[in-house]
N, C-alpha and C positions, 0 to 999 in steps of 0.2 A: 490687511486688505478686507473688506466686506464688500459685501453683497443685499441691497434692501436692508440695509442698518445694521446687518449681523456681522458679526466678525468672521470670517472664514480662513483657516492655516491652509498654503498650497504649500504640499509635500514637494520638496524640489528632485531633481530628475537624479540627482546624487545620491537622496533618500532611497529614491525607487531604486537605485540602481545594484542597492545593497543588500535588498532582500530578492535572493536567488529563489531560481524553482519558478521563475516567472516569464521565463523566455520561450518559445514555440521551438520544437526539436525540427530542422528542418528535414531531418529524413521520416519524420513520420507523414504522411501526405492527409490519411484522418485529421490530424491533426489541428493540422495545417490550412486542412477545408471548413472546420468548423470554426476557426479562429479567425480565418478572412471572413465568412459567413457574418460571423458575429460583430466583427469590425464593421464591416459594411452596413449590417442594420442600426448600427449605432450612428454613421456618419449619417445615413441616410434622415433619419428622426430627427438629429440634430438639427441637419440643412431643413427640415420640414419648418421646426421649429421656429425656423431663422437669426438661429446662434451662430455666427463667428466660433472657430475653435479657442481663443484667447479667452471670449465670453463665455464659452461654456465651460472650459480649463477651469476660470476663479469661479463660475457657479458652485465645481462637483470638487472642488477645491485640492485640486491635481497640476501641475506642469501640464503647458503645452506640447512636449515633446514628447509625454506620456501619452495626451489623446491622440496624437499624430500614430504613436504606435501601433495604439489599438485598435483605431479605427481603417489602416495599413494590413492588419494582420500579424503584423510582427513582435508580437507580447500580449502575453494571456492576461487578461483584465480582471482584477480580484473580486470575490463577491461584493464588497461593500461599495468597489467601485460601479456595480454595476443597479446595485440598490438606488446608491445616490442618482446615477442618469436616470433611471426611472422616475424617481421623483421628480427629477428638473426637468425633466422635458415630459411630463405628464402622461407615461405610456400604461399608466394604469396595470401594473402587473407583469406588460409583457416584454419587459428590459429583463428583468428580475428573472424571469421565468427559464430565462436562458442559463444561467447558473450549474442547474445541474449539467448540461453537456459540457461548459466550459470548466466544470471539477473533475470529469474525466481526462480533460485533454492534459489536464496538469500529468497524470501518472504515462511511464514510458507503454510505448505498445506492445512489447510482452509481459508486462504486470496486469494490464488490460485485459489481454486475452485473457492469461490464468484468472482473474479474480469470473470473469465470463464464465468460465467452464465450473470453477468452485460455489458462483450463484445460485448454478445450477444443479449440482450435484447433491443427491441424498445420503450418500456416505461419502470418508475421504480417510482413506488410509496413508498414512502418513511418516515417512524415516528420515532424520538427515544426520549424516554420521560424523557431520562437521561442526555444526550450529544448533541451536534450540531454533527448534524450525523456525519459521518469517509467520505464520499464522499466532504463533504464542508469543513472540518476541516484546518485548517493552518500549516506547519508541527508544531510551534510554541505547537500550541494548542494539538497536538498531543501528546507532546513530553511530555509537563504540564501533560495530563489526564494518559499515561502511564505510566510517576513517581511516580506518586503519586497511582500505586496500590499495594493493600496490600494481601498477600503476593508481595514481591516485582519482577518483573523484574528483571533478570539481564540486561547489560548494554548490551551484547549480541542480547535478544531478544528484547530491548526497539531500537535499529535499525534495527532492520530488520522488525519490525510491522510498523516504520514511512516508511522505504523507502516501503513496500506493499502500505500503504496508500498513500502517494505519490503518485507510480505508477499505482494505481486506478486511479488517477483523469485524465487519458487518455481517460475516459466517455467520456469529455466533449468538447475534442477535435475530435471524429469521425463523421464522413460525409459518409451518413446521419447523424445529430445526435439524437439522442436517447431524449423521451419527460421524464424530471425529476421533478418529484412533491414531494416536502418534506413539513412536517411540525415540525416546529420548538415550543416549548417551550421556554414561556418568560423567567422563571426563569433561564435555561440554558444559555439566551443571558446576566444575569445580571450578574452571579457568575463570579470575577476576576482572576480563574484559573491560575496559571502563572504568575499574574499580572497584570495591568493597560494595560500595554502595549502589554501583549498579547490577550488581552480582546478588544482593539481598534483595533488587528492586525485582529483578526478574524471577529469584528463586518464592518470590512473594505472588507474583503473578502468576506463576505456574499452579500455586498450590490453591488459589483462587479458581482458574479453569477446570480444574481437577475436581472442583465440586459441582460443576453443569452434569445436570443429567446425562446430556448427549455427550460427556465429554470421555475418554479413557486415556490415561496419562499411563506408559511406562515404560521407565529404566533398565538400560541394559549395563548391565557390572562393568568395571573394569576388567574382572577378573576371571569371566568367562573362558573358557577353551574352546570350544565353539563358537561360532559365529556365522548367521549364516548370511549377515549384511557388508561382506567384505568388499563387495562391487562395486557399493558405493548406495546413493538413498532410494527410494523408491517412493512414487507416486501414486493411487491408483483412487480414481473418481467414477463412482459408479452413480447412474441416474435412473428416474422415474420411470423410464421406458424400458429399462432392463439393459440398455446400453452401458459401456463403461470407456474409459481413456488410461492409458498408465504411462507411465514415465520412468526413467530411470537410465544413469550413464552408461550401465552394464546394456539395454538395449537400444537400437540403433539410435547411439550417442546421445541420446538423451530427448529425441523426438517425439511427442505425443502417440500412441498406439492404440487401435482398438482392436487389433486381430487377436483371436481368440486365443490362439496358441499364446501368443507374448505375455497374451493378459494374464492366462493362467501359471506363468513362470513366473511371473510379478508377484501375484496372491500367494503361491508356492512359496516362495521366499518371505513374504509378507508374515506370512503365515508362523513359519519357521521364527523368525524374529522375533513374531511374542511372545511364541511356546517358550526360547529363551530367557526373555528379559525376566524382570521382577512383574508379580502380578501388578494390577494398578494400585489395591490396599497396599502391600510392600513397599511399593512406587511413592507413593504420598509420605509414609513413612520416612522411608531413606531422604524427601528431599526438607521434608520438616528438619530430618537430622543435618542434614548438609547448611540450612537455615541456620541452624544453632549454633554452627560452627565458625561460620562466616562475618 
């Protein structure tokens, strides 16, 4: 098929239909609003333009059943799709521009919120006593932990939870940057989740964060007698204003907090945890070892 002499390939609606992570969550209503919003000013430009959907379909070289979606509300429109109607229908920038609001609509509304509050935060003390936390994770490792949960994933929501976590890890690129203290569980560093190779891919990754200034990496033994993270992980994001938020299953089930008391039970414990583990020189150490191992 072309267009003005050119050849143009229309993805057919089978193609689309295979790459998940592209659907609108219909209980999110943000969502929801910004995905109608943005369908609409695309339907609207179009009609300005005075394309037919069929015409504009083989312009931006998409299925008709695709623009019908997008410009419905009912399927989130990819960047490049949204490049291309820029160009065809001459909005000079302002098709395009829409982009970023439609890459947050991709991640669910509580990865949302959290990466909002981690945006914003100047430190972020950090535990998971089950996982190499979701901020260090590999998409690799990612990908491993969310297969393998039961109840299953759809193939849907198993992309759109990796590109949120992905696009979390923009922490670690802001200037100022933000001070990040995790501590990691040895046994988490041993389990081959994925495989060997995803298990070197993460243990590789880790040892690279480890070297950011703002970063502190560290290990708690297996072999401890103590512990004082047995409740489960702990949260706590303190900001510019001298405000903070904590988290953690042990308080009220795992709800955001800023009462002072709570907060200071969280740090208390936080606290404890690293006086525990391995220093972070130790920590880099043990996980080179675990590296060499593997």
């Amino acid at each position: 098929m072309s267009v003005n002499g050119e050849a143009v390939r229309v993805r057919t609606e089978t193609e689309q239909a295979d790459e998940p992570g592209w659907e609108v969550d219909p209980d999110d209503d943000w969502a929801l609003a910004v995905v109608t919003t943005v369908g609409r000013q695309l339907r609207l430009r179009r009609e300005a333009a005075g394309m037919r959907v069929g015409e504009f379909a083989v312009a931006i070289g998409y299925g008709e059943d695709l623009v019908y979606k997008i410009e419905g509300g009912k399927r989130i429109p990819r960047p490049e799709y949204l490049d291309t109607a820029d160009g065809v229908l001459d909005a000079a920038g302002l098709i395009s521009a829409m982009k970023e609001d439609v890459k947050r609509v991709r991640y669910p509304k509580k990865v949302r919120d959290l990466a909002q509050m981690e945006a914003r935060a100047v430190e972020l003390q950090l535990y998971d006593p089950l996982n190499v936390h979701g901020l260090l994770q590999t998409p690799e490792c990612a990908r491993a932990l969310l297969t393998m949960r039961r109840p299953a994933y759809s193939a849907e929501e198993v992309e759109r939870f990796i590109a949120a976590r992905v696009a979390r890890k923009a922490i670690f690129e802001r200037d100022p940057a933000p001070d990040l203290s995790f501590v990691l569980e040895e046994w988490t560093l041993r389990r081959p989740l994925g495989g060997r190779a995803v298990l070197r891919g993460q243990l590789e990754h880790l040892l690279e964060a480890a070297q950011l200034r703002n970063v502190e990496l560290q290990v708690m033994p297996i072999e401890r007698e103590a512990h004082a993270g047995v409740d489960g992980s702990i949260e706590v994001l303190k900001f510019e204003d001298g405000s903070a938020i904590g988290r953690s299953p042990a308080v009220t089930n795992g709800r955001p907090v800023s009462d002072l008391r709570q907060l200071r039970i969280l740090e208390l414990r936080y606290g404890i945890i690293r006086a525990q583990a391995l220093t972070p020189p130790e920590s880099t150490a043990f996980i080179e070892q675990l590296l060499g191992e593997t």
